[in-house]
CHARMM internal coordinates of N, CA and C (Angstrom, degrees):
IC EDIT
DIST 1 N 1 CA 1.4621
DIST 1 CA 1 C 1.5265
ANGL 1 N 1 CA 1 C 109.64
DIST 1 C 2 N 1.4954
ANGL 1 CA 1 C 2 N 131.59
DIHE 1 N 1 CA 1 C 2 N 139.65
DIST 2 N 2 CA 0.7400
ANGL 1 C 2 N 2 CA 123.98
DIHE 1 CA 1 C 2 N 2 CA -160.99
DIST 2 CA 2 C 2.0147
ANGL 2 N 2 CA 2 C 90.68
DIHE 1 C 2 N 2 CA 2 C -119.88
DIST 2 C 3 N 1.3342
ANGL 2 CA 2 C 3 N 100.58
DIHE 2 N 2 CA 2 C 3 N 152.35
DIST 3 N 3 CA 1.6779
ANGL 2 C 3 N 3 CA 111.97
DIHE 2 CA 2 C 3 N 3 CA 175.55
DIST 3 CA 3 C 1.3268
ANGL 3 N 3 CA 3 C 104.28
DIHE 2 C 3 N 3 CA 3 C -91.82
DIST 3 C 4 N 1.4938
ANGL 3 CA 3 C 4 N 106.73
DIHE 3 N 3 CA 3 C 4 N 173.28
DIST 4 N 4 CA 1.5410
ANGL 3 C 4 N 4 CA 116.95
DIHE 3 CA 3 C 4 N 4 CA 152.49
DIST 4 CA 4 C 1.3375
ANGL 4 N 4 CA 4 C 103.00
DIHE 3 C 4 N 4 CA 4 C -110.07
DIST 4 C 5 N 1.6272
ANGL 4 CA 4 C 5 N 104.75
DIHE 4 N 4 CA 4 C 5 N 173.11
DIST 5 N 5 CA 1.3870
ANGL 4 C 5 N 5 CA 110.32
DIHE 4 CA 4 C 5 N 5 CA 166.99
DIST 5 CA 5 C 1.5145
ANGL 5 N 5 CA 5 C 115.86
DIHE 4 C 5 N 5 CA 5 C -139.95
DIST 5 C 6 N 1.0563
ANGL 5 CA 5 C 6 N 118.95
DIHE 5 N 5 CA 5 C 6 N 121.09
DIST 6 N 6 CA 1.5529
ANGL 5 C 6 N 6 CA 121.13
DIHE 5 CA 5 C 6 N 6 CA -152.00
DIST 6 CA 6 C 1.7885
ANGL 6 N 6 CA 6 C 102.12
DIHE 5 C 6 N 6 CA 6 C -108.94
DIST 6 C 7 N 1.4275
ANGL 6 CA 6 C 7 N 97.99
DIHE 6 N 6 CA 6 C 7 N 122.43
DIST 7 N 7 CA 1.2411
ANGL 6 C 7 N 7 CA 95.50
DIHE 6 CA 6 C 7 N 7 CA -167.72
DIST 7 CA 7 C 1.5504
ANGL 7 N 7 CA 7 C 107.82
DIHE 6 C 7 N 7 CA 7 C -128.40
DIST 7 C 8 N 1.6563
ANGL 7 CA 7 C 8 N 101.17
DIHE 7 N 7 CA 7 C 8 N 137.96
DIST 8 N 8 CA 1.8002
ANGL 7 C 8 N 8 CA 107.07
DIHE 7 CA 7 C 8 N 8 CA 179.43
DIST 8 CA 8 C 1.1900
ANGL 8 N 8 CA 8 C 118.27
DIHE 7 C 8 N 8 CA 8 C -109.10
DIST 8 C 9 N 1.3240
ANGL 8 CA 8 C 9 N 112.63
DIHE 8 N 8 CA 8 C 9 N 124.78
DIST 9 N 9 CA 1.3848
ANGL 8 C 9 N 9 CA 121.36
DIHE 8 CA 8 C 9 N 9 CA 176.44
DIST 9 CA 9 C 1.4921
ANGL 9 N 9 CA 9 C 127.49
DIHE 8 C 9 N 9 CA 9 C -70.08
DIST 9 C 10 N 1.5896
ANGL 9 CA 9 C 10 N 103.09
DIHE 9 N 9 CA 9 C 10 N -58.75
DIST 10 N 10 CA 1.4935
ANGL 9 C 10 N 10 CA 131.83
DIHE 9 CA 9 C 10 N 10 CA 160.20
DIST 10 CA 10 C 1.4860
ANGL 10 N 10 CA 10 C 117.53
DIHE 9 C 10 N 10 CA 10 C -76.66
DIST 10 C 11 N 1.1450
ANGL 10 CA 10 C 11 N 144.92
DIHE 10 N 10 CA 10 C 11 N 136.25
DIST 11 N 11 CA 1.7539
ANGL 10 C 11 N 11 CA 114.02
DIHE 10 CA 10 C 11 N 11 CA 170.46
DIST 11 CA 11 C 2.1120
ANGL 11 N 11 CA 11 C 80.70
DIHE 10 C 11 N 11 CA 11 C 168.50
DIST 11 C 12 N 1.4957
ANGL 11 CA 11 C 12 N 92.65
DIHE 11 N 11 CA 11 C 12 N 179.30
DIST 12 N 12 CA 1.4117
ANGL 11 C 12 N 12 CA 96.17
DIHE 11 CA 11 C 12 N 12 CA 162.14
DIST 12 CA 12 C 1.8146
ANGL 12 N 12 CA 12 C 122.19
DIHE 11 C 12 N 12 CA 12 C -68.53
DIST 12 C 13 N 1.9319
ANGL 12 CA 12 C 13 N 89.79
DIHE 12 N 12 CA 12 C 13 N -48.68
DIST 13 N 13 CA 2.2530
ANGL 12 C 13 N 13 CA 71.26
DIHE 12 CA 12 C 13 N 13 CA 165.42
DIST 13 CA 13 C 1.7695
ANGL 13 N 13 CA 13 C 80.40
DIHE 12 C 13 N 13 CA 13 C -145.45
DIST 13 C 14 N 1.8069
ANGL 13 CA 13 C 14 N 88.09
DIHE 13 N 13 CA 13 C 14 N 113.31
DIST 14 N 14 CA 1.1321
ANGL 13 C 14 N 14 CA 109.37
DIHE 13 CA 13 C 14 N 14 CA 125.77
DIST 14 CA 14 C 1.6063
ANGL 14 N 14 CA 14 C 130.27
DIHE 13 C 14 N 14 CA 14 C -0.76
DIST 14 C 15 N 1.3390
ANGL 14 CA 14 C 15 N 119.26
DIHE 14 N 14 CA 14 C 15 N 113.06
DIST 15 N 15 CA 1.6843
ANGL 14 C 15 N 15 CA 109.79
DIHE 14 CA 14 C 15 N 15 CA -169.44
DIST 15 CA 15 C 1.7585
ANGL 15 N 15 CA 15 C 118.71
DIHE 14 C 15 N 15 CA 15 C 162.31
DIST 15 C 16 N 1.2989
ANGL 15 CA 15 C 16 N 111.14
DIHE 15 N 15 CA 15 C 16 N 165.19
DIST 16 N 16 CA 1.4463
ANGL 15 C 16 N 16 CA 102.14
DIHE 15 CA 15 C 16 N 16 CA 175.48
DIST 16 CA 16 C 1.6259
ANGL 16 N 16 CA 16 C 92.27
DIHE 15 C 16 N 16 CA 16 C -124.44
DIST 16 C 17 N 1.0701
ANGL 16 CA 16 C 17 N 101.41
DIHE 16 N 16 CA 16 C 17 N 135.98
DIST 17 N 17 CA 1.5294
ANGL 16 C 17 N 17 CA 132.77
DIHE 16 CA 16 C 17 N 17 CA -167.91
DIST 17 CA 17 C 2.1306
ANGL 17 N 17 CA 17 C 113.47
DIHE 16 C 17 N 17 CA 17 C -114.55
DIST 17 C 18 N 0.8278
ANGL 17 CA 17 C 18 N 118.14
DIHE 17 N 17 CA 17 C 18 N 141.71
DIST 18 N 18 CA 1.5281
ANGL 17 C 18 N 18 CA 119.28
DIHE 17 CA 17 C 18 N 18 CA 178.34
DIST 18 CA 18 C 1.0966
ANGL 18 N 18 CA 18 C 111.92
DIHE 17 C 18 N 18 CA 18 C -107.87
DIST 18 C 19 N 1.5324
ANGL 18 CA 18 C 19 N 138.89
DIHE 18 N 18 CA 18 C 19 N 15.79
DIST 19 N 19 CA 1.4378
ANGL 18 C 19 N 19 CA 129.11
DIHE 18 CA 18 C 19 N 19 CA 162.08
DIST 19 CA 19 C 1.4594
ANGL 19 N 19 CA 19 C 97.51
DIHE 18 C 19 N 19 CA 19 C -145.13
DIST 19 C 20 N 1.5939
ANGL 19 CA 19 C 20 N 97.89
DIHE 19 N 19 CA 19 C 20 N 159.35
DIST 20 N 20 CA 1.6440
ANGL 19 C 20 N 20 CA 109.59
DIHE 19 CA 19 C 20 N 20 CA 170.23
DIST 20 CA 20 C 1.5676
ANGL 20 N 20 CA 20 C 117.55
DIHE 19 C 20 N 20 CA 20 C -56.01
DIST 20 C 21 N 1.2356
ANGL 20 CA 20 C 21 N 97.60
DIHE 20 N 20 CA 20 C 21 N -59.10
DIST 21 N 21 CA 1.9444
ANGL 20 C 21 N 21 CA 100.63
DIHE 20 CA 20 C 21 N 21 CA 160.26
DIST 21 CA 21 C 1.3105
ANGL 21 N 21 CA 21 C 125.14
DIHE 20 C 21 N 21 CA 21 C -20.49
DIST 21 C 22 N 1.3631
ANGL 21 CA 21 C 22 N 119.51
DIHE 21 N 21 CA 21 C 22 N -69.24
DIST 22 N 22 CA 1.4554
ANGL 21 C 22 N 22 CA 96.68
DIHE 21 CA 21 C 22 N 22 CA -175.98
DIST 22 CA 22 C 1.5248
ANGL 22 N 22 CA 22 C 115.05
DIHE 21 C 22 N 22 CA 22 C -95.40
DIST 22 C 23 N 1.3958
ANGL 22 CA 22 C 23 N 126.29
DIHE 22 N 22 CA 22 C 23 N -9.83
DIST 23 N 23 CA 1.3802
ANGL 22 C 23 N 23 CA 128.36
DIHE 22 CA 22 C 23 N 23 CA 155.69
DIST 23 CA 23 C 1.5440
ANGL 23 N 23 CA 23 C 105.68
DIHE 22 C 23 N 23 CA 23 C -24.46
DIST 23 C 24 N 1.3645
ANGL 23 CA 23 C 24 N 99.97
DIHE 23 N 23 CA 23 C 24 N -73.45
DIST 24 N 24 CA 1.8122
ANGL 23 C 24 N 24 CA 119.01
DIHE 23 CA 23 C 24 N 24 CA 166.86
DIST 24 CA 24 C 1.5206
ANGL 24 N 24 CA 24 C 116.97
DIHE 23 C 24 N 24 CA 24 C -17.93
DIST 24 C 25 N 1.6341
ANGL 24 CA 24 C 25 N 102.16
DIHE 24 N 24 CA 24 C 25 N -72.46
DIST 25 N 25 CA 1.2766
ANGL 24 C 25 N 25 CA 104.93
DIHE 24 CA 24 C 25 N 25 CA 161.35
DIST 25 CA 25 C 1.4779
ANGL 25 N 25 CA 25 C 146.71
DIHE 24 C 25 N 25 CA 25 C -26.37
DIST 25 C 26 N 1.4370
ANGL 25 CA 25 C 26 N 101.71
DIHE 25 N 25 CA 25 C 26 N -37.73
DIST 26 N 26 CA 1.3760
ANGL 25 C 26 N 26 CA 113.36
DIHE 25 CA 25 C 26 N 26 CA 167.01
DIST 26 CA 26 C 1.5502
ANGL 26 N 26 CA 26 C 133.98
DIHE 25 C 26 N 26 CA 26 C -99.26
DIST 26 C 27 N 1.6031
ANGL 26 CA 26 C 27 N 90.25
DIHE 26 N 26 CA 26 C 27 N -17.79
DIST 27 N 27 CA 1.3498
ANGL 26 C 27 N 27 CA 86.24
DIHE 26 CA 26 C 27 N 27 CA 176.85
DIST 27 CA 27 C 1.8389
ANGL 27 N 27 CA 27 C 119.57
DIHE 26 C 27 N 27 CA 27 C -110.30
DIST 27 C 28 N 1.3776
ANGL 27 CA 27 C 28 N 103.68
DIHE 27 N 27 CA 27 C 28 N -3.71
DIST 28 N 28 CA 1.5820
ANGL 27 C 28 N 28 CA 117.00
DIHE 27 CA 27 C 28 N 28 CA -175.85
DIST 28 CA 28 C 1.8698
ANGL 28 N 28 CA 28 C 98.17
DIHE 27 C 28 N 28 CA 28 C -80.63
DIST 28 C 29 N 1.8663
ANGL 28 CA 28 C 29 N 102.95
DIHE 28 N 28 CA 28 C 29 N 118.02
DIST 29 N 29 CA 1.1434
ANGL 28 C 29 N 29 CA 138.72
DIHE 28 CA 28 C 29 N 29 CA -166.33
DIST 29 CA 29 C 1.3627
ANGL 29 N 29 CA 29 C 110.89
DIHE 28 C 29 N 29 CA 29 C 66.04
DIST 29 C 30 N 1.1544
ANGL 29 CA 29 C 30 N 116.09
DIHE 29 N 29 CA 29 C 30 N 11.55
DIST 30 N 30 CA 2.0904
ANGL 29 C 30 N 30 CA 97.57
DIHE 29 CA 29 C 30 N 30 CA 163.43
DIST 30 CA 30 C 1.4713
ANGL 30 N 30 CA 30 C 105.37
DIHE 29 C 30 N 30 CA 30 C -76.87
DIST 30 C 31 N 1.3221
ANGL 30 CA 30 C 31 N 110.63
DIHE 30 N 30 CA 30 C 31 N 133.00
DIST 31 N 31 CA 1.1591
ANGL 30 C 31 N 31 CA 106.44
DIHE 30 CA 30 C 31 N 31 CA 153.68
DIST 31 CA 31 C 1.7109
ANGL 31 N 31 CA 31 C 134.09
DIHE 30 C 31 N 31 CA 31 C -78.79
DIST 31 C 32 N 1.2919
ANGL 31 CA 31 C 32 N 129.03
DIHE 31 N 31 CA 31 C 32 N 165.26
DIST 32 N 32 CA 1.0748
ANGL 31 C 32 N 32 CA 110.50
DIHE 31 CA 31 C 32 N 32 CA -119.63
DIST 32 CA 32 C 2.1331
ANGL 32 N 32 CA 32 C 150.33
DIHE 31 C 32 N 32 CA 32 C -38.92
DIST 32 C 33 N 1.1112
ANGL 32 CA 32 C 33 N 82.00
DIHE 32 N 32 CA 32 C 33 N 109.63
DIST 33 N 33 CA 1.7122
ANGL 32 C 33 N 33 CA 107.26
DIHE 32 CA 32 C 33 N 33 CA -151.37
DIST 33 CA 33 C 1.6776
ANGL 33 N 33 CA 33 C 90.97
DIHE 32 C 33 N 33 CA 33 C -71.87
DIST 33 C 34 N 1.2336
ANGL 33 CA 33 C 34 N 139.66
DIHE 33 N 33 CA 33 C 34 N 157.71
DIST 34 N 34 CA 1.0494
ANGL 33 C 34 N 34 CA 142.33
DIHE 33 CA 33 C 34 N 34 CA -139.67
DIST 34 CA 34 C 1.4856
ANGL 34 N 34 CA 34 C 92.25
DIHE 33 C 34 N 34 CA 34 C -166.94
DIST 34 C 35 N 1.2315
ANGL 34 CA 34 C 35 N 122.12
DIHE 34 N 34 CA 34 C 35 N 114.11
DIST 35 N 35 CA 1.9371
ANGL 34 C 35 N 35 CA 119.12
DIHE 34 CA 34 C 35 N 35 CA 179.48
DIST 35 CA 35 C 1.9557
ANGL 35 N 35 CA 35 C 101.24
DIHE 34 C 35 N 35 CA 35 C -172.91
DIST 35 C 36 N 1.4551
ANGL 35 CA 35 C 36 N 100.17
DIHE 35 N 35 CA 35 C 36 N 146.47
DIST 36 N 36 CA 1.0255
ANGL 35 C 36 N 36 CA 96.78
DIHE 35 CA 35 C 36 N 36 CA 175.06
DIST 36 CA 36 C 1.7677
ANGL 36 N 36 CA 36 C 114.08
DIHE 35 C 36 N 36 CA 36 C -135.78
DIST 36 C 37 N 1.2995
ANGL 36 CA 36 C 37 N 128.60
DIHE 36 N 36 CA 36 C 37 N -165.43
DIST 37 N 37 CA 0.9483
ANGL 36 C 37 N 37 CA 117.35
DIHE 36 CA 36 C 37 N 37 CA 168.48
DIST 37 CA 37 C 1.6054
ANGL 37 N 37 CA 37 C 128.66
DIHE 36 C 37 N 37 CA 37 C -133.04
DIST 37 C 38 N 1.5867
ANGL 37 CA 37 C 38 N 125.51
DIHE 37 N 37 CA 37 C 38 N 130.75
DIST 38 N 38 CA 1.5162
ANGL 37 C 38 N 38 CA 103.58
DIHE 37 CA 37 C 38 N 38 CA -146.01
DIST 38 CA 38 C 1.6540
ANGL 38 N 38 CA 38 C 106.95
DIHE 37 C 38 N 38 CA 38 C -117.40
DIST 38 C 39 N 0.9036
ANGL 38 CA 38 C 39 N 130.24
DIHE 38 N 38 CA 38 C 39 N -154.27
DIST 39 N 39 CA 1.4636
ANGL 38 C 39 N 39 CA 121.41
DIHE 38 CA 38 C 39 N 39 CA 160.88
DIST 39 CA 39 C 1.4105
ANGL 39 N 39 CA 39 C 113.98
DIHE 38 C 39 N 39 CA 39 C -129.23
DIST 39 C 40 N 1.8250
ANGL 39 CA 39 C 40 N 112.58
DIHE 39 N 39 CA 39 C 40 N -13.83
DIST 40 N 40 CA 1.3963
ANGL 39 C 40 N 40 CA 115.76
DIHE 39 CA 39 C 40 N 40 CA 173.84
DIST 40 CA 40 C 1.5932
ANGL 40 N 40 CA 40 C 91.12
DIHE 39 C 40 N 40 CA 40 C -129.36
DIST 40 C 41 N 1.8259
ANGL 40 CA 40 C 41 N 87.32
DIHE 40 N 40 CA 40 C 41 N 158.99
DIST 41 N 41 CA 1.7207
ANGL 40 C 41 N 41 CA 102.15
DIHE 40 CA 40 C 41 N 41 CA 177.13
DIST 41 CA 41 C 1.6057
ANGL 41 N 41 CA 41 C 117.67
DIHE 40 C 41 N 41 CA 41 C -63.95
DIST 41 C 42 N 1.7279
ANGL 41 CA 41 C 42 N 84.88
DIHE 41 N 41 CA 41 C 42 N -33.07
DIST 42 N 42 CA 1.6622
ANGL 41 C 42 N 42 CA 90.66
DIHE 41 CA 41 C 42 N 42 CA -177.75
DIST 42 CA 42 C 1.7268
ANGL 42 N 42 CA 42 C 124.88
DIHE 41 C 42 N 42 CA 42 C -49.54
DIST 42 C 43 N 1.4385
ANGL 42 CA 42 C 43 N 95.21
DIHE 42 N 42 CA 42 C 43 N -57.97
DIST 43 N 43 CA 1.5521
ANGL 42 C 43 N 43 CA 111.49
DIHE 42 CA 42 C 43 N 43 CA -178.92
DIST 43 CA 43 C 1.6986
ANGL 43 N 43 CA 43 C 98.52
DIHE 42 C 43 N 43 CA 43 C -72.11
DIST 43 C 44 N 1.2230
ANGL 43 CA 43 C 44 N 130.24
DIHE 43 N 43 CA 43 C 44 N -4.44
DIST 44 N 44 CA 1.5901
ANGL 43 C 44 N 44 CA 113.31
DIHE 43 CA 43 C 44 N 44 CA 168.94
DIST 44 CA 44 C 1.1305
ANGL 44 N 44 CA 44 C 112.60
DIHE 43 C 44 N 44 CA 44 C -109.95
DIST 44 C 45 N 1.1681
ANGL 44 CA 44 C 45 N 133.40
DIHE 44 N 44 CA 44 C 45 N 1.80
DIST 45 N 45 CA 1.7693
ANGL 44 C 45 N 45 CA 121.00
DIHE 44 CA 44 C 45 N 45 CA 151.50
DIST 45 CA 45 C 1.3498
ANGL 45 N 45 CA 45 C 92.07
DIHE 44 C 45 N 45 CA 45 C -110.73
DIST 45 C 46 N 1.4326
ANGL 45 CA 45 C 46 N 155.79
DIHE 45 N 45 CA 45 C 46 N 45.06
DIST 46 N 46 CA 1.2402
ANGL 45 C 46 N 46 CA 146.75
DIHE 45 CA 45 C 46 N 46 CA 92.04
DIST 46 CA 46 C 1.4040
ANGL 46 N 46 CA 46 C 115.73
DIHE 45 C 46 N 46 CA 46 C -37.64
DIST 46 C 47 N 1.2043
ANGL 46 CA 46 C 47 N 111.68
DIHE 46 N 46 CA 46 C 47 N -65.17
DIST 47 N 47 CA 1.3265
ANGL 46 C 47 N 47 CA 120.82
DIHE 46 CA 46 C 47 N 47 CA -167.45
DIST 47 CA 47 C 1.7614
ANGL 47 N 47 CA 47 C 97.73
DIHE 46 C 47 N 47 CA 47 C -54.76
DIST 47 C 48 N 1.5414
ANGL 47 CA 47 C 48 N 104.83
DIHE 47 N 47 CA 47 C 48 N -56.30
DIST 48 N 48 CA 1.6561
ANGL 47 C 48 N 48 CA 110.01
DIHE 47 CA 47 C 48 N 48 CA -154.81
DIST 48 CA 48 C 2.2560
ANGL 48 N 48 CA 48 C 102.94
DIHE 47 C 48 N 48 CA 48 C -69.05
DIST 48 C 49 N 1.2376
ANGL 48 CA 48 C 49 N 115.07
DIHE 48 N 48 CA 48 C 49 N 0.07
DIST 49 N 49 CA 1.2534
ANGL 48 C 49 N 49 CA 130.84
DIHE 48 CA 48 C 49 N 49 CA -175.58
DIST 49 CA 49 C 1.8034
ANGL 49 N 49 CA 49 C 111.31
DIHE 48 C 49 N 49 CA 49 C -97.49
DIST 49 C 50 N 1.6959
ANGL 49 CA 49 C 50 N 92.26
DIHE 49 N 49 CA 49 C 50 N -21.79
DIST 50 N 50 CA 1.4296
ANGL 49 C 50 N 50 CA 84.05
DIHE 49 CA 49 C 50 N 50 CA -146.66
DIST 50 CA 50 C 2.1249
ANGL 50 N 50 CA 50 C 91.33
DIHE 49 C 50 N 50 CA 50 C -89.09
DIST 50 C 51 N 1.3338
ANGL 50 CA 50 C 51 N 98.21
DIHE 50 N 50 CA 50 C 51 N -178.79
DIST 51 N 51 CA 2.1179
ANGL 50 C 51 N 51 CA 88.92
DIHE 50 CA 50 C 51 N 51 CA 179.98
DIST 51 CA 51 C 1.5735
ANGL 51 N 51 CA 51 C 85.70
DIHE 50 C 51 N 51 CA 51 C -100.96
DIST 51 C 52 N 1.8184
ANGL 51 CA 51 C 52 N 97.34
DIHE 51 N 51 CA 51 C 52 N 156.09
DIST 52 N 52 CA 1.4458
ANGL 51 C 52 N 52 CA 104.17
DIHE 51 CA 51 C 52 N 52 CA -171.08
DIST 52 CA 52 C 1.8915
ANGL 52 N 52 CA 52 C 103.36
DIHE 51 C 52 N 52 CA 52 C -65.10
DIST 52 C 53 N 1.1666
ANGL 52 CA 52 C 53 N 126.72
DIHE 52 N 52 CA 52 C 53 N 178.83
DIST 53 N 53 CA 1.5245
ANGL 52 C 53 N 53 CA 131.82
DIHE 52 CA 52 C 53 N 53 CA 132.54
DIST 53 CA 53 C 1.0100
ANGL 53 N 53 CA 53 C 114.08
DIHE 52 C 53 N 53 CA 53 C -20.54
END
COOR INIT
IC SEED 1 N 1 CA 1 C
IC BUILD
């Protein structure tokens, strides 16, 4: 079985996370919260490293 790994760029902390739950955690009431969702760790602290657009 394979996971996701959900990673926030924008959020209270910044991070790649392994469940929807605490993804949530970081990003429920930030305004604009910035997170995506990856299938490897690699490409999601790419993402969570990289500066937005």
């Amino acid at each position: 079985m394979c996971g996701y790994y959900y990673a926030v760029r924008k959020g209270f902390r910044p991070g790649v996370y392994p469940t929807w739950n605490e993804l949530m955690q970081q990003i429920a009431g930030y305004h604009g919260a910035d997170y995506k969702i990856f299938d490897s760790s690699e490409e999601a602290w790419k993402f969570v490293l990289s500066s937005p657009n």
